[in-house]
N, C-alpha and C positions, 0 to 999 in steps of 0.2 A: 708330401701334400700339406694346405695349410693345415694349421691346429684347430681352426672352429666348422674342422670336419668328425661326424664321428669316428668312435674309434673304428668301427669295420670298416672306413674306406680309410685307414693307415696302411699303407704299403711300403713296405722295407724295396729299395731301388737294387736289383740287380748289378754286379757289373762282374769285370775279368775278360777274360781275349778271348774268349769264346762270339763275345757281342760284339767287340770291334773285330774280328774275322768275317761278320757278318756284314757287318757296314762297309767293309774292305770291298767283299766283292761286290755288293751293291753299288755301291761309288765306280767299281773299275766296269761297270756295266752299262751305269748313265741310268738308273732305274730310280723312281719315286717310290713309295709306298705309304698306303693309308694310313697306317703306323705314326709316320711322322707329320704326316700333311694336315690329318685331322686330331694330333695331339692326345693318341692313346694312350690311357693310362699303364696298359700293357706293355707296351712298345718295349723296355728294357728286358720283359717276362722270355718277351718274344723271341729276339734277336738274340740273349743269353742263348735261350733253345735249338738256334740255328735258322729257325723260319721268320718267314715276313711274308705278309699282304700287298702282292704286287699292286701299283697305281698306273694305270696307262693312259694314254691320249691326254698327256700334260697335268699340269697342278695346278690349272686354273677351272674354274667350276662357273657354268653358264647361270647358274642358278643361287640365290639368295637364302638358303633357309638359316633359319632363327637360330639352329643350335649346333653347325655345322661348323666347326674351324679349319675347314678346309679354304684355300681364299678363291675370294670371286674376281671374275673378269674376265677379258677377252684372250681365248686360249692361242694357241699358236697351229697350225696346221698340223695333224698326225706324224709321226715318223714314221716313215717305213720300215724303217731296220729296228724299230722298238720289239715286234713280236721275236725275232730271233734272234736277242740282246737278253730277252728275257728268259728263253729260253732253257741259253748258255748258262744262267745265273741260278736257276734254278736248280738246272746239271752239279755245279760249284757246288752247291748248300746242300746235296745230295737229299732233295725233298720228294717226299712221298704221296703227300694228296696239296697243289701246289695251288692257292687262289689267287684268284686275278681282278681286283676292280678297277672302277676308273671313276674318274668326274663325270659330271653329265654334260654331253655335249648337243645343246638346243642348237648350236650353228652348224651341225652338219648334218645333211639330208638325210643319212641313215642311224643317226645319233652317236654314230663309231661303231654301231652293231659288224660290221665290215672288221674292222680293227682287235673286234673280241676274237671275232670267225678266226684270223688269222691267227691270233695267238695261239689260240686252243690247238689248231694246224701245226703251228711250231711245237708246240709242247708235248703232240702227239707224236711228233716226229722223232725230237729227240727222248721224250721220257717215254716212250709207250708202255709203260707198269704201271707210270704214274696215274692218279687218280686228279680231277681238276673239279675246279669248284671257280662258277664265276659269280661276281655280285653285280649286276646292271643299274642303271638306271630307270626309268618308266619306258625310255624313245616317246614319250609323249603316245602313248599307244599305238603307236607303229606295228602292225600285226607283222609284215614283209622284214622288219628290222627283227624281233623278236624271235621270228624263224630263222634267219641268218643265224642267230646263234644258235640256236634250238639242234639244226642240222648242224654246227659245229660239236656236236655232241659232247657237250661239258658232261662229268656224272652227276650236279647240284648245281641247280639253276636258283641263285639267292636273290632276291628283292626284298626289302625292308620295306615293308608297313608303317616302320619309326612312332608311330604314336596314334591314340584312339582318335575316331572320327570326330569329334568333337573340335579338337582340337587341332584338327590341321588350315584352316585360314592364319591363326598366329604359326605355327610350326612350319609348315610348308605351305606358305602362301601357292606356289605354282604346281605345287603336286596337286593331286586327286585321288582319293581315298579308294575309291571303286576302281578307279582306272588301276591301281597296283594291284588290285584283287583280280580284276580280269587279266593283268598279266600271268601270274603263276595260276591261273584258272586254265588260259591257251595253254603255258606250258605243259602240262596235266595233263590236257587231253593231246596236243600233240605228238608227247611222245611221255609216257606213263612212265618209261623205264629210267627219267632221270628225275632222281631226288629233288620235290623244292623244298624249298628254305625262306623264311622271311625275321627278322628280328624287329622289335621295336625298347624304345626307352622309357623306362619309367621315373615319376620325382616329376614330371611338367604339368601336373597342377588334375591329371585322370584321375578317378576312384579306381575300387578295387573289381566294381564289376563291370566299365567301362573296359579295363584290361581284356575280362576274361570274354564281353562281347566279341573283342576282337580274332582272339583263340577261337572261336565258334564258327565268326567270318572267313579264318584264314585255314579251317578244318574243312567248312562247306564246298571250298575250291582245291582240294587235297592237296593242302599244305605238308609236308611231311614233318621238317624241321623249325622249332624255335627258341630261338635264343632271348634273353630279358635283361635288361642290364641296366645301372643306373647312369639317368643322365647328369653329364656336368659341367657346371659351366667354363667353355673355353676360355673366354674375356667378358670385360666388362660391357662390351656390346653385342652380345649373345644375350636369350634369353636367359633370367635368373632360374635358379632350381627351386623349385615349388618346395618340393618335401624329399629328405632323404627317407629312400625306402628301409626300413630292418631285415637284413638277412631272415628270419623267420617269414616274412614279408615272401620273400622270392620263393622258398623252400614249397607256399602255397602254392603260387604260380606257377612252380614246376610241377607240384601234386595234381591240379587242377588241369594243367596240360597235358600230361600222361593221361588221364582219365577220358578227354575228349581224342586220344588218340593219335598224338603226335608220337613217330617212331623214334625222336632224340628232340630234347632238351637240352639248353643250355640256361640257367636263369642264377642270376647274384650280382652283387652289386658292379664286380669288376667286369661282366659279361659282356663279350661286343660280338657284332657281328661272323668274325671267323674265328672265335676264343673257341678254343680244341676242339678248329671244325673236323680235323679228322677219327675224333671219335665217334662222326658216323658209322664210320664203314664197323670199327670196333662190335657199335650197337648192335647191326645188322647182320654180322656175320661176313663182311665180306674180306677176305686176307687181301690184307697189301704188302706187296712185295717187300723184301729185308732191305733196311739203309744200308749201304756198302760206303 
């Protein structure tokens, strides 16, 4: 990372055949992942460890936001053979709680909600021990899209909030603030028994109790899990980074989030949305089956 970063976002880069075994199968699969598309800082952390953040329905993103380095533009039609491609890859990597996001797809009628359904179908199929976690987009509030996947029974249904109400005309011009809270609010009540999840970034310009507003918002709709990480900027045409946050900085917002009741936490500067999302189950007590 450059030098006129502080020193806690110095990171020592990963490598050894553990990570190109990883990429190996990923490559012999035909599979994306957020990892690479959106230029994680983890991504090395990850793929050393064996696991990666599936990307599905293409690497092109219908949507523009400010701090996303994922690219924009007009996607290509779904694969059909992507959910059981994905599947098999996952079988490979011999993974235990396996996530799955994707772009957002504004051009298709059910926003790819169809596309998640199937995966989770594959991966039930082949992994059935395994645990799943998916990350959606809005579907532009599509309740009938949202159920699709709801009844594909993920165990953590993830939406990212990404950043306080203030600030989403510059951050997500085309999202809506409420509208992502009504999401994991349906899923909630829909069906109680799956974990949600929402993360957002901090360092774009929010105070300290704009943050914790948020936490309150995403408590009142029985959010379960949150993650807090800092944002950074991908390119030069990406929004700039306001302020690097201080570790001490997140340790609050972790303290402050346990306090209002979230069952797990993830919060620090390197945090993303699936950084050791399987220390849910850890938290919670639930056993997941032994890697083999």
């Amino acid at each position: 990372m450059s030098s006129h970063f502080p020193e806690w976002l110095h990171k020592k880069l990963p490598s050894g055949g553990k990570m190109y075994a990883t990429e190996k199968i990923l490559e012999r699969y035909g599979l994306n992942t957020i990892c690479g598309s959106a230029l994680c800082p983890n991504q090395g952390e990850c793929l050393a460890a064996g696991t990666a953040t599936f990307l599905i329905l293409g690497d092109r993103c219908t949507r523009n936001c400010r701090f996303c380095a994922v690219t924009k533009g007009t996607p290509k039609p779904p694969d059909p053979d992507e959910p059981e491609r994905l599947a098999e890859a996952a079988a490979a990597l011999k993974l235990r709680h396996v996530v799955v996001t994707s772009v957002t797809r504004d051009d298709l009628p059910d926003g790819g909600a169809g596309h998640f359904a199937a995966t989770l179908d594959a991966l039930h199929r082949r992994l059935p021990a395994a645990t799943t976690e998916v990350l959606t987009p809005d579907f532009q509030g599509n309740v009938e899209a949202i159920d699709t996947v709801i009844e594909a029974r993920p165990d953590v249904y993830n939406h990212n909030i990404e950043t306080v109400q203030r600030l989403y005309p510059v951050v997500r011009p085309r999202a809506d603030y409420r509208r992502s809270l009504e999401l994991l609010k349906h899923v909630k009540e829909k069906d109680p028994g799956i974990y949600t999840k929402s993360g957002l970034m901090v360092g774009l310009g929010e105070d300290f109790d704009e943050v914790v507003a948020v936490m309150q918002d995403l408590r009142s709709v029985g959010c379960d899990v949150l993650t807090i990480g800092q944002y950074l900027q991908p390119s030069k045409d990406h929004l700039p980074v306001a302020r690097f946050v201080p570790p001490e900085e997140f340790a609050l917002y972790k303290e402050k989030a346990l306090k209002l009741g979230f069952v797990h936490v993830e919060s620090g500067p390197f945090v993303r949305s699936s950084y050791h999302a399987h220390k849910l189950w850890e938290k919670t007590g639930h056993e997941m089956y032994p890697c083999t």
